[in-house]
C-alpha positions, 0 to 999 in steps of 0.5 A, spaced: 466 546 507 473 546 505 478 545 510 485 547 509 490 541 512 496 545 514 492 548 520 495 547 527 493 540 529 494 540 537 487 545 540 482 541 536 481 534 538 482 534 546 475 533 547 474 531 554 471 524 556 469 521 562 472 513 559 467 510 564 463 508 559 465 501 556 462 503 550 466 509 549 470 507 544 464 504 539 462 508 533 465 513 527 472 516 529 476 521 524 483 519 525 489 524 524 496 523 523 500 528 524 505 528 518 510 534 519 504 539 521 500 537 516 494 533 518 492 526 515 485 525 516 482 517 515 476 515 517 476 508 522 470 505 524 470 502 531 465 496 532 464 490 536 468 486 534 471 489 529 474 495 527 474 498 520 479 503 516 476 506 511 482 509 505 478 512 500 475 506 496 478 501 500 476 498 506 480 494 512 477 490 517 481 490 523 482 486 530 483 492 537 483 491 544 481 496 549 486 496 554 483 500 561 482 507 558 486 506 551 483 502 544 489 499 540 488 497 532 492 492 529 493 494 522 495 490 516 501 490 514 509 489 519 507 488 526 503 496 526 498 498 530 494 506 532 493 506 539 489 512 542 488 515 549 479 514 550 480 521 554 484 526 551 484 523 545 491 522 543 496 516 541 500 514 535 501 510 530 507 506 530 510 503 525 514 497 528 519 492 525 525 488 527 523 490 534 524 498 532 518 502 533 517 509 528 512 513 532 506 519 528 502 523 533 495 522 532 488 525 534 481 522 534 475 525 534 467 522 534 463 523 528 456 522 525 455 515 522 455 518 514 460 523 515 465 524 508 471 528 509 473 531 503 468 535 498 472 539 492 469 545 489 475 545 484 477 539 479 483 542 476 487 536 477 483 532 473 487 528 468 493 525 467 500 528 469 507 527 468 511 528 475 518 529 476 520 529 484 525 532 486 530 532 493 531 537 498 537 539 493 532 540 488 535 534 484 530 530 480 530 523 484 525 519 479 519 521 474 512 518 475 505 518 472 499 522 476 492 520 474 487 523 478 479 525 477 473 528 480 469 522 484 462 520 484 461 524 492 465 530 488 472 529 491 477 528 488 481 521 487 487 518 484 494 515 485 502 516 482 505 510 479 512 510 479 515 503 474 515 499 480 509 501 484 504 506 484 502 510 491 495 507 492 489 510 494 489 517 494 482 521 495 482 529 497 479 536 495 481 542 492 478 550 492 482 556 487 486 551 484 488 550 490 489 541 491 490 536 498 490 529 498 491 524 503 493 517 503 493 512 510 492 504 508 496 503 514 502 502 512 503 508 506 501 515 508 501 521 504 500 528 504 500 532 497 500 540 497 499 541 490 498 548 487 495 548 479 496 553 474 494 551 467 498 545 465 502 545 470 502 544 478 508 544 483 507 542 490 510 538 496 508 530 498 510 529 506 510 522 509 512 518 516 516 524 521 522 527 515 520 524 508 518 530 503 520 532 497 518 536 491 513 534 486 512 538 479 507 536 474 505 537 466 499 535 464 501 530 459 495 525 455 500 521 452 506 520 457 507 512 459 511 510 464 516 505 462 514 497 460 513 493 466 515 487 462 522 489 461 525 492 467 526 485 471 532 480 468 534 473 469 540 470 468 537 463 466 531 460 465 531 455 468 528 456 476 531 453 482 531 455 489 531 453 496 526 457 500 523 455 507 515 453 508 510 456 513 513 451 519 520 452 518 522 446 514 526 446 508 522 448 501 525 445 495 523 447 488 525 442 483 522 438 488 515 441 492 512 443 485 512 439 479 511 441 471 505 440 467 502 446 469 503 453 467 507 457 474 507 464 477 512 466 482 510 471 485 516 475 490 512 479 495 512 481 502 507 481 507 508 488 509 507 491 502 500 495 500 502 493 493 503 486 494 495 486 498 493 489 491 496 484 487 495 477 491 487 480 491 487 481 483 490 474 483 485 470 488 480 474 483 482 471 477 483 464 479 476 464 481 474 464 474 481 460 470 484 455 475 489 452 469 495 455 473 499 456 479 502 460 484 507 460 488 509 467 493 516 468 495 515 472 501 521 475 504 519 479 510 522 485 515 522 481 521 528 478 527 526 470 525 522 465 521 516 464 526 515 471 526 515 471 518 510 465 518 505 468 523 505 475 518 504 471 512 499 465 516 494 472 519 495 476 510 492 469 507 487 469 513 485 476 512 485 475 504 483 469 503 488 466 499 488 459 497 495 458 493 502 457 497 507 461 500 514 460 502 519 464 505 525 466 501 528 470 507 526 473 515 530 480 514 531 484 508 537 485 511 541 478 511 538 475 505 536 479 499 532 476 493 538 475 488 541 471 493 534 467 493 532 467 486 540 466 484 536 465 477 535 473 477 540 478 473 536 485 478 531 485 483 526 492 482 520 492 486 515 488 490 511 485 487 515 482 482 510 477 478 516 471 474 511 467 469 512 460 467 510 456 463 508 448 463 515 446 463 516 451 468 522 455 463 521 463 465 517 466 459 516 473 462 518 477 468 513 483 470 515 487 475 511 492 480 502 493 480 499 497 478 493 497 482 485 498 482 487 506 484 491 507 477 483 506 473 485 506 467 492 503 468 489 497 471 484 496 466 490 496 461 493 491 467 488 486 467 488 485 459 496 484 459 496 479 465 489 476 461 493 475 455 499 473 458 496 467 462 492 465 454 500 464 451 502 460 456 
């Protein structure tokens, strides 16, 4: 049955619960944030030692505690969790960084193993779409590309690319023209209202407490966001720069990494949903072709350097990823990528992938990730990267 998201939240989920049961937090659970009075649904799967959280065709594996009456989940990105009352059912999704907390209302609600919470009856929005945003002031704020289709369980999926990253996985469903889609990863969350009429669209995209703006789409088959490989300068290609390593000591380039073989510097963040889809694409094709490196440049949202170092260790843990990080800086605000990377002219986006060759001069600069979400997009990706590996 359809489902309209901008029904009032707060009658539906205090379902009564004793709490006594030690198992009471096991099981499926429909999660929902509260996203300026339009509901936010996800899927997190709560098992013995794990918890999963299901966005769309991603899947998080998580680590929780149960605290008296309350479940807390870790999620992936900064220092965020969810944290929900066993009882009434209610808690909140807090995003944390630098000691501060943004807190979201949120409910739970138990349900059927197998549950699937979109089914579309309309595919209007299927295909690929111009998008112009527009601030409360109705100025246009920047253009994006929309890629979106009907799915093998008849939702429909997609994401919004932008020239420095894309909105990741969106999933939803939609009836008389009529469209919702969703977006949780713990960290990015996204709720789109959109009315389709024609080749045309218009409606709204809400995230966190106060973040919404305006979105009018154009069905647009041959519209192209910007080239990725040309919006990212440098200076001089020559690199050199001091950064620290995972226990606090000094990281020297031009000392720590010698020519020979070809080099991608990767500026990342921990806390970035793109910068997880782009080390995961790495850690992938590296399997299959290990005739270079990579070194990420990690430049986090914490107070101090043991705190950065932490976030970093448990993202390569969580991922598996072998090749080595450092640490450009610990707060986004005292040290900013130019002044680390001095050998770049601007800085747009994370993640930024520098491509060196074997004598470690800057051959191409490619900035942003279009991710496993934007289909045909990171196929296009995949081909370029593949041949830009082969020319170094």
């Amino acid at each position: 049955m359809f489902r309209k998201a901008s029904v009032v939240l707060f009658s539906l989920f205090f379902i009564s619960c004793s709490g006594k049961n030690m198992n009471d937090h096991l099981g499926l659970w429909k999660v929902t944030l509260d996203i300026q009075g339009n509901a936010l649904p996800f899927l997190l799967e709560v098992k013995n030692k794990r918890a999963v959280l299901y966005n769309s065709s991603e899947k998080h594996e998580l680590e929780y505690k149960v605290k008296e009456n309350e479940i807390i989940v870790e999620l992936p990105f900064d220092e965020n969790y969810l944290s929900f009352d066993l009882g009434n059912k209610s808690g909140f999704f807090v995003k944390k960084k630098k000691g501060e907390e943004d807190k979201i209302k949120l409910f739970a609600q138990k349900q059927k193993t197998g549950t699937s919470l979109f089914s579309s009856t309309d595919f209007h929005l299927d295909g690929r779409w111009k998008v112009d945003f527009y601030d409360n002031q109705n100025n246009l704020k920047k253009i994006a590309l929309g890629l979106f289709e009907k799915s093998k369980v008849s939702s429909i999926k997609g994401s919004i690319l932008t020239k420095t990253g894309d909105y990741r996985f969106l999933e939803g469903e939609g009836e008389s023209n009529r469209f919702f889609l969703y977006g949780f990863d713990g960290q990015m969350n996204f709720f789109l209202n959109i009315k389709v009429d024609g080749d045309k669209f218009e409606g709204m995209i809400f995230s966190g407490n106060s973040w919404n703006q305006k979105i009018v789409g154009t069905r647009d088959s041959s519209f192209s966001l910007e080239n990725p490989n040309t919006l990212t300068k440098a200076r001089k290609n020559i690199v050199d720069f001091n950064a620290f390593d995972l226990n606090g000591d000094l990281f020297e380039f031009k000392k720590e990494i010698k020519t020979g073989r070809p080099l991608i510097i990767q500026v990342f963040g921990s806390w970035c949903p793109n910068c997880l889809d782009e080390t995961l694409f790495l850690n992938s094709y590296m399997k299959e072709n290990n005739k270079f490196d990579v070194l990420a440049v990690a430049f986090e949202r914490t107070e101090n350097l043991k705190k950065a170092s932490y976030l970093i260790k448990r993202f390569l843990k969580k991922t598996n990823t072998s090749y080595k990080f450092v640490i450009g800086s610990h707060d986004k605000d005292s040290k900013g990528v130019l002044e680390v990377l001095s050998f770049l002219e601007n800085h747009l986006s994370y993640p930024t992938m520098i491509f060196l060759d074997k004598n470690h001069q800057i051959k191409k600069i490619h900035t942003g990730f279009s991710g496993p979400a934007t289909g045909i997009e990171f196929v296009k990706f995949k081909k370029d990267f593949d041949q830009t590996i082969q020319s170094l």
